[in-house]
Backbone as CSV, one residue per row, in Angstrom:
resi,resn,N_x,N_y,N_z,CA_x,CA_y,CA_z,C_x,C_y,C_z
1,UNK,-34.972,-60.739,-24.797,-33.704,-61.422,-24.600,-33.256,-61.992,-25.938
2,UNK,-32.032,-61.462,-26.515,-31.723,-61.823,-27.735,-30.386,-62.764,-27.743
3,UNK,-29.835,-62.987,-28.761,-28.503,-63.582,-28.759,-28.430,-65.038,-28.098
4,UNK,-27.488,-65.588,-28.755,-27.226,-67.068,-28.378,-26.588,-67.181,-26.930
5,UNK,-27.593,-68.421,-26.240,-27.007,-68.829,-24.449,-25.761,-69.137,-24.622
6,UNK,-25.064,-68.851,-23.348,-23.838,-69.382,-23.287,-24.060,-70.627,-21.915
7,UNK,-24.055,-72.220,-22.586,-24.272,-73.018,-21.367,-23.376,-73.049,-20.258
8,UNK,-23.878,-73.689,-19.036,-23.084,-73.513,-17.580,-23.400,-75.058,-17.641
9,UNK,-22.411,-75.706,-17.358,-22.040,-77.215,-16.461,-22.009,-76.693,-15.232
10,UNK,-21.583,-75.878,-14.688,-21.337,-75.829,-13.590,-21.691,-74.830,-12.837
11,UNK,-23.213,-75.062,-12.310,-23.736,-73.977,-11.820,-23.324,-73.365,-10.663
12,UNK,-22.625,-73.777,-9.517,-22.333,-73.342,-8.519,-21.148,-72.161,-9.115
13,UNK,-20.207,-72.874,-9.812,-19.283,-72.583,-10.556,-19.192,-71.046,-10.823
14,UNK,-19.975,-70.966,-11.484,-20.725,-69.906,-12.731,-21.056,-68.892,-11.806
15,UNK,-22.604,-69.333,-10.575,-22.838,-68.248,-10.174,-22.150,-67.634,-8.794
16,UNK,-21.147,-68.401,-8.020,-20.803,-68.124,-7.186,-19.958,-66.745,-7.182
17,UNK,-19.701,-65.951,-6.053,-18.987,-64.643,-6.140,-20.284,-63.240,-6.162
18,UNK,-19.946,-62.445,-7.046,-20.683,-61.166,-6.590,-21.108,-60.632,-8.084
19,UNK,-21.847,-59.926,-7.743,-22.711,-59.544,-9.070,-23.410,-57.631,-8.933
20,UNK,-23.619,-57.037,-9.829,-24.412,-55.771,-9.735,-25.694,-56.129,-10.713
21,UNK,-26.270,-55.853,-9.851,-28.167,-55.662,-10.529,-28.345,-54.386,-10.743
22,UNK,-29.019,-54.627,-11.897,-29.994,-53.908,-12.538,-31.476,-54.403,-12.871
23,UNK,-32.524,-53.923,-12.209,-33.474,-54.738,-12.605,-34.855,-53.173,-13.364
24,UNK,-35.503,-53.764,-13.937,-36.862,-52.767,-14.358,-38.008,-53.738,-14.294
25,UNK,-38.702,-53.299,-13.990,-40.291,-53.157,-14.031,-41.268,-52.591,-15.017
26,UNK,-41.951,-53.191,-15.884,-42.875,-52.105,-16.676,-44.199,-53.239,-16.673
27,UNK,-45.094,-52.493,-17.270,-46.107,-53.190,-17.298,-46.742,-54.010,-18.226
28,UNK,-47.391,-54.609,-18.539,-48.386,-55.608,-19.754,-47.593,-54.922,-21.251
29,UNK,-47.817,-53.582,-21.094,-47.848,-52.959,-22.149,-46.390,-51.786,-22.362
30,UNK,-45.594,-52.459,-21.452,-44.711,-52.113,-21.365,-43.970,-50.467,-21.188
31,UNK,-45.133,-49.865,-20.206,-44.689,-48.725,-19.766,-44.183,-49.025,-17.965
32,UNK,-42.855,-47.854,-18.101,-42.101,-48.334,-16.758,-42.869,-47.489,-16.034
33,UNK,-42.311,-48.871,-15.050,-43.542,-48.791,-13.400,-41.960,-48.555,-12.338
34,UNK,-41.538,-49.126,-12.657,-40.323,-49.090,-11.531,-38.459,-49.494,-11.931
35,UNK,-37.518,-49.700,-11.073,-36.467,-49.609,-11.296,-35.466,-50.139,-9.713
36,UNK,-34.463,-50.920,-10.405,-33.679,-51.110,-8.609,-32.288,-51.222,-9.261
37,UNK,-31.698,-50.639,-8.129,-30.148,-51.422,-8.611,-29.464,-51.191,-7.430
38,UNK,-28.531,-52.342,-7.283,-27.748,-52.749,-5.966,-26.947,-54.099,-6.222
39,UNK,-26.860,-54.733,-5.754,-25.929,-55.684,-5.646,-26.178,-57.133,-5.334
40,UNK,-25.988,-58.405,-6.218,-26.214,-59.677,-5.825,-25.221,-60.728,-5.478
41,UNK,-25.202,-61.789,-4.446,-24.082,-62.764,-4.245,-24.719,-63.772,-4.063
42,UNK,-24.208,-65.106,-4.571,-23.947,-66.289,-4.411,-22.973,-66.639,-3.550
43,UNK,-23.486,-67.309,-2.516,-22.268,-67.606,-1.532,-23.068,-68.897,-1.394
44,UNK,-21.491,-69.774,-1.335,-21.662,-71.245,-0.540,-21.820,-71.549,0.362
45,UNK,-22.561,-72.364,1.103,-23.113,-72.595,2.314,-23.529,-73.989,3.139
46,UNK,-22.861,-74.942,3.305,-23.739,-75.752,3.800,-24.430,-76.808,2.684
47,UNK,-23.595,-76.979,1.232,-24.054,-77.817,0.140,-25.286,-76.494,-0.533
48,UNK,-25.338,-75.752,0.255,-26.342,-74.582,-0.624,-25.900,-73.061,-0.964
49,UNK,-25.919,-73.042,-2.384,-25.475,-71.802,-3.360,-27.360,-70.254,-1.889
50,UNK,-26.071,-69.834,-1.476,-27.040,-68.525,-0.750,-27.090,-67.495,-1.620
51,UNK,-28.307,-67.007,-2.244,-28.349,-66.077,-3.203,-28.849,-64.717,-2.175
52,UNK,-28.486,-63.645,-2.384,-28.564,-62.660,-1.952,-28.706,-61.152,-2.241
53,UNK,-29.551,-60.573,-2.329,-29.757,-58.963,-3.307,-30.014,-57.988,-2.258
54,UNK,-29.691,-56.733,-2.642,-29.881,-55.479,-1.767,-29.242,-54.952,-2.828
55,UNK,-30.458,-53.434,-2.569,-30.194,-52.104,-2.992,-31.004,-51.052,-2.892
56,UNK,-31.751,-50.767,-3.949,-32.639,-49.266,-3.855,-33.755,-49.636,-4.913
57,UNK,-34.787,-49.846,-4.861,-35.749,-49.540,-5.441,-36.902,-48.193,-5.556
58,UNK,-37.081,-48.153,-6.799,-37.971,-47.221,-7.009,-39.462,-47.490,-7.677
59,UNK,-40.265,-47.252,-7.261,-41.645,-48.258,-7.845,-42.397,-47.280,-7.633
60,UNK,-43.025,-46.441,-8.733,-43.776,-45.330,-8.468,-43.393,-43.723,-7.985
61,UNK,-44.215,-43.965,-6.555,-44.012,-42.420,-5.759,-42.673,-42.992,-4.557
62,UNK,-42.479,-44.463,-4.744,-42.376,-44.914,-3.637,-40.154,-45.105,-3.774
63,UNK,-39.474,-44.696,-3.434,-37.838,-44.799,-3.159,-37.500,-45.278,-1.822
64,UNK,-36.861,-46.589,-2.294,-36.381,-47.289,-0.697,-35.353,-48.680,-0.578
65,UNK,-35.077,-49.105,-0.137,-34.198,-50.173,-0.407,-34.859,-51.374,0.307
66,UNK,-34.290,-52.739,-0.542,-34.658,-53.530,-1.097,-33.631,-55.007,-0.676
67,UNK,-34.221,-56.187,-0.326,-33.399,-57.361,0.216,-33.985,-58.328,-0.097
68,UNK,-33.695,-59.617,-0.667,-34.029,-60.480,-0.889,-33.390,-61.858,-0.295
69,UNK,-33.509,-63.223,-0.314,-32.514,-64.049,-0.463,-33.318,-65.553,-0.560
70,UNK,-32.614,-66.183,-1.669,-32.605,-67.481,-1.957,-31.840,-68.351,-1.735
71,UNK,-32.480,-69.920,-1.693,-31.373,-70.727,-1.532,-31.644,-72.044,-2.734
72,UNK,-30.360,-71.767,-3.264,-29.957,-72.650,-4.773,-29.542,-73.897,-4.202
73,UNK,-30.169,-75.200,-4.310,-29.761,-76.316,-3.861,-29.607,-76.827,-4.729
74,UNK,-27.865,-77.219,-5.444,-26.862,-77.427,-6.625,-27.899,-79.326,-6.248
75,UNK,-28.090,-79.913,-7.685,-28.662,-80.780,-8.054,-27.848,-81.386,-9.525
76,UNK,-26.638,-81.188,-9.140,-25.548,-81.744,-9.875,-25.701,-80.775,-11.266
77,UNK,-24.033,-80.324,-11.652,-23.596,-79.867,-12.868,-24.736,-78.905,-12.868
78,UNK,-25.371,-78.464,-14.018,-25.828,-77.520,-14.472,-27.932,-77.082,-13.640
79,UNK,-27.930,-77.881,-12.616,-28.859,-77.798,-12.121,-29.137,-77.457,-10.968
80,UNK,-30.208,-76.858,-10.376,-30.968,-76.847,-8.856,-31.778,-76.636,-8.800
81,UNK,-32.384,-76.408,-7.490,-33.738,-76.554,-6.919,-33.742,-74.940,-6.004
82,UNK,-34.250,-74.092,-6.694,-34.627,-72.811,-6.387,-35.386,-72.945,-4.915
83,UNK,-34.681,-72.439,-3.640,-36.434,-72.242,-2.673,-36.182,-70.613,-1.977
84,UNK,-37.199,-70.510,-1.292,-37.156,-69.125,-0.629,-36.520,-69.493,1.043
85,UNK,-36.241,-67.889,1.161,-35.474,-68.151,2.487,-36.418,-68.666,3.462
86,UNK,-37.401,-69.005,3.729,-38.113,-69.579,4.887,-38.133,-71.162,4.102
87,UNK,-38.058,-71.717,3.205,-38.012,-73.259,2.833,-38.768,-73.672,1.947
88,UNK,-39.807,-73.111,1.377,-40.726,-73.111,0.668,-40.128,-73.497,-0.988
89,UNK,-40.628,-74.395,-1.778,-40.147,-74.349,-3.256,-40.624,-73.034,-3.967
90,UNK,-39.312,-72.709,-4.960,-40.017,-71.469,-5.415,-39.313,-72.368,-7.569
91,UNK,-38.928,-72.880,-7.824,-38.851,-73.606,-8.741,-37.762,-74.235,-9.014
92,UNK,-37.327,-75.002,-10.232,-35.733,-75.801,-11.008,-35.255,-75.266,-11.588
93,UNK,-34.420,-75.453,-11.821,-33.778,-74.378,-12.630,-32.315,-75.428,-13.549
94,UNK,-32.118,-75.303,-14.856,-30.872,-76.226,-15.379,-30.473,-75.310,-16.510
95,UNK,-29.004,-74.774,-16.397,-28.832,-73.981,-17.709,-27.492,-75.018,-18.345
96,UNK,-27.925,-75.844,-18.477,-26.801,-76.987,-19.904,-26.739,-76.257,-21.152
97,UNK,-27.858,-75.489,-21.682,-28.078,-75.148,-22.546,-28.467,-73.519,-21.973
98,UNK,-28.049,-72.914,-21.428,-27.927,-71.488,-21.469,-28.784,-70.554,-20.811
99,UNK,-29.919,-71.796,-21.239,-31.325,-70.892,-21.006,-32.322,-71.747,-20.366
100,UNK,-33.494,-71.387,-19.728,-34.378,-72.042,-18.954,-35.725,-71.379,-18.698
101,UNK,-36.875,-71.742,-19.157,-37.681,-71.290,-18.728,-38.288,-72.286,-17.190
102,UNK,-39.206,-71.630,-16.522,-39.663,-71.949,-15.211,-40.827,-70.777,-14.868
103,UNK,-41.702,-71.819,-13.843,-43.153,-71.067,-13.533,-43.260,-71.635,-12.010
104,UNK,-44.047,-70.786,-11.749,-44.098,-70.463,-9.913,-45.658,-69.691,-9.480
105,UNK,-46.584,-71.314,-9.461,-48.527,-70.417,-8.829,-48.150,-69.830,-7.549
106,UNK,-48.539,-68.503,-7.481,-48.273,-67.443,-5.967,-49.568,-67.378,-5.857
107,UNK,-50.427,-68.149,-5.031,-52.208,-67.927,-4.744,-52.716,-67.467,-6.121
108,UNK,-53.419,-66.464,-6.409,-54.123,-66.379,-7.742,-52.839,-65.870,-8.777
109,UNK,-51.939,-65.312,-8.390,-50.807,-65.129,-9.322,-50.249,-66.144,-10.044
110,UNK,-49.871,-66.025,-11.313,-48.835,-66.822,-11.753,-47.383,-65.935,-12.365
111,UNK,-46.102,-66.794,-11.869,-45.124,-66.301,-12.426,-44.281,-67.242,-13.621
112,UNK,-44.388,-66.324,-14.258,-43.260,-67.260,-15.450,-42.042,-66.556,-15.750
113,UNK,-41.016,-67.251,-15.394,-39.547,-67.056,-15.460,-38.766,-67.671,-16.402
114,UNK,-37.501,-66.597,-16.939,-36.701,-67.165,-17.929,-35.655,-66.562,-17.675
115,UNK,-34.318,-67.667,-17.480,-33.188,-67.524,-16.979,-32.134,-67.709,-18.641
116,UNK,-31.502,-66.843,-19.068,-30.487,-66.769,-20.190,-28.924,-66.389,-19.539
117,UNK,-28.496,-67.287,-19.756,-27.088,-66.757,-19.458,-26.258,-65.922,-21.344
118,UNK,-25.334,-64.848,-20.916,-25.324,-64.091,-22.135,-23.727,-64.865,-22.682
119,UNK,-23.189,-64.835,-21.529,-21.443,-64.954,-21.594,-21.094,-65.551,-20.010
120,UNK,-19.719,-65.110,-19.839,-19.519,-65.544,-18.567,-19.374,-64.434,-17.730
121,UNK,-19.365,-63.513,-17.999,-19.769,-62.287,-17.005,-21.270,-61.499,-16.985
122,UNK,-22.590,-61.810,-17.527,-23.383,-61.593,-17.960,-24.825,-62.530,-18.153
123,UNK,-25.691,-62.538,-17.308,-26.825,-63.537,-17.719,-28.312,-62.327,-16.915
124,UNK,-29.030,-62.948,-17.672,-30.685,-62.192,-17.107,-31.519,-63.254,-16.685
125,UNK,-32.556,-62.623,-16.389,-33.797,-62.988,-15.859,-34.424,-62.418,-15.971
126,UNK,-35.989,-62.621,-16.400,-37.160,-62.215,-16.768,-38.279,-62.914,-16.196
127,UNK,-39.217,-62.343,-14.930,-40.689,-62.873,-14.873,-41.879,-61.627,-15.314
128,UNK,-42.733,-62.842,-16.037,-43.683,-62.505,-16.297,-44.896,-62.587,-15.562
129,UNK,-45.617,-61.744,-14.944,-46.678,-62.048,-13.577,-47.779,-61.349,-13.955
130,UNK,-48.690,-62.295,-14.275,-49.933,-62.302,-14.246,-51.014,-62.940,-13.148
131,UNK,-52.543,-62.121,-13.047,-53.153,-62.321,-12.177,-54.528,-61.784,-11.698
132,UNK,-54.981,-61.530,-10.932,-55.912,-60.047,-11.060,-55.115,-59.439,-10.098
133,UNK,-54.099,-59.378,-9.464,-53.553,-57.927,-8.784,-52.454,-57.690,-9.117
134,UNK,-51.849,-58.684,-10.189,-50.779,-58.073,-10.797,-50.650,-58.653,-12.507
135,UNK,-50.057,-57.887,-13.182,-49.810,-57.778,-14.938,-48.680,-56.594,-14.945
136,UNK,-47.121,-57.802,-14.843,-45.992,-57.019,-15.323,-45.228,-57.714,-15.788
137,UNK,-44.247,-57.435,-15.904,-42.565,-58.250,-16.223,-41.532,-57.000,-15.737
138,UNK,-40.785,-58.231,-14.625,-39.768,-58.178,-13.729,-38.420,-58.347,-14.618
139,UNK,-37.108,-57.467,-15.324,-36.427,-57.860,-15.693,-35.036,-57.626,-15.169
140,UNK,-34.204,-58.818,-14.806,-32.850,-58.094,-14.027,-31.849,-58.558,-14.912
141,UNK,-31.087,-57.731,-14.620,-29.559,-58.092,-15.700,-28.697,-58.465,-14.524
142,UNK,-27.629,-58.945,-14.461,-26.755,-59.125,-13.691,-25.155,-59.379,-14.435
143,UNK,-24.774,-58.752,-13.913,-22.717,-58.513,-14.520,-22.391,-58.548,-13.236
144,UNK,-21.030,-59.434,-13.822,-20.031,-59.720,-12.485,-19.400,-58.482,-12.495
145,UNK,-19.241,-58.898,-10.659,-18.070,-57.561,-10.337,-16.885,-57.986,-9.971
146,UNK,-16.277,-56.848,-10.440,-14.584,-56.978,-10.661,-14.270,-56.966,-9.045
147,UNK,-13.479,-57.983,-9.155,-12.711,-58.632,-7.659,-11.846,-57.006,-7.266
């Protein structure tokens, strides 16, 4: 992840509306393991930013599609409180400054995450997951889509 953050005051702001993913997969050593692309939204809800992904993944031998969803609980201006759709914390998150790192123990796994925003149509994410059943990095791009 190169180039200077572009900060968000206003996270709801920023990520609300619709997005296209692109995400890859490779490993420790950075040979690709996998690939997805489909579509992400932020929708408001109830004081909570609903994050939402679907598309197609490919991971190996294996082609199939793919759903996720989070819920962003806005913690004023440039902040929140990341959890998973059943309620569980999954981490914080504050981009004042563009960028954010964040970590998340999954039983013997650990994940380490880094959120860069690029511009205002444009920000990534990167985890790094280590463990004994897993050693990769998760990377998604995300660009807004045209209304």
């Amino acid at each position: 992840m190169g180039s200077v953050a572009f900060p968000i005051n206003d996270l709801t702001g920023y990520f609300s509306g619709e997005w296209q993913l692109a995400r890859e997969i490779v490993d420790v050593d950075g040979a690709a393991m996998g690939s997805a692309s489909g579509r992400a939204s932020f929708t408001p809800e109830d004081g909570v930013l609903v994050y939402h992904e679907s598309g197609e993944l490919q991971l190996g031998a294996h082609r199939g599609p793919f759903v996720r969803t989070l819920h962003y609980r806005p913690a004023g201006g440039s902040r929140a409180a990341v959890h998973f759709d059943h309620g569980g914390f999954f981490h914080d998150v504050d981009l004042a400054t563009g960028e954010w790192t964040a970590d998340h123990p999954c039983a013997a796994d650990w994940y380490r995450g880094a959120y860069r925003v690029l511009d205002d149509r444009r920000w990534e994410q990167e985890w790094v997951v280590t463990g004994p059943a897993k050693d990769h990095v998760i990377t998604s791009r995300f660009t807004r889509a045209d209304p």
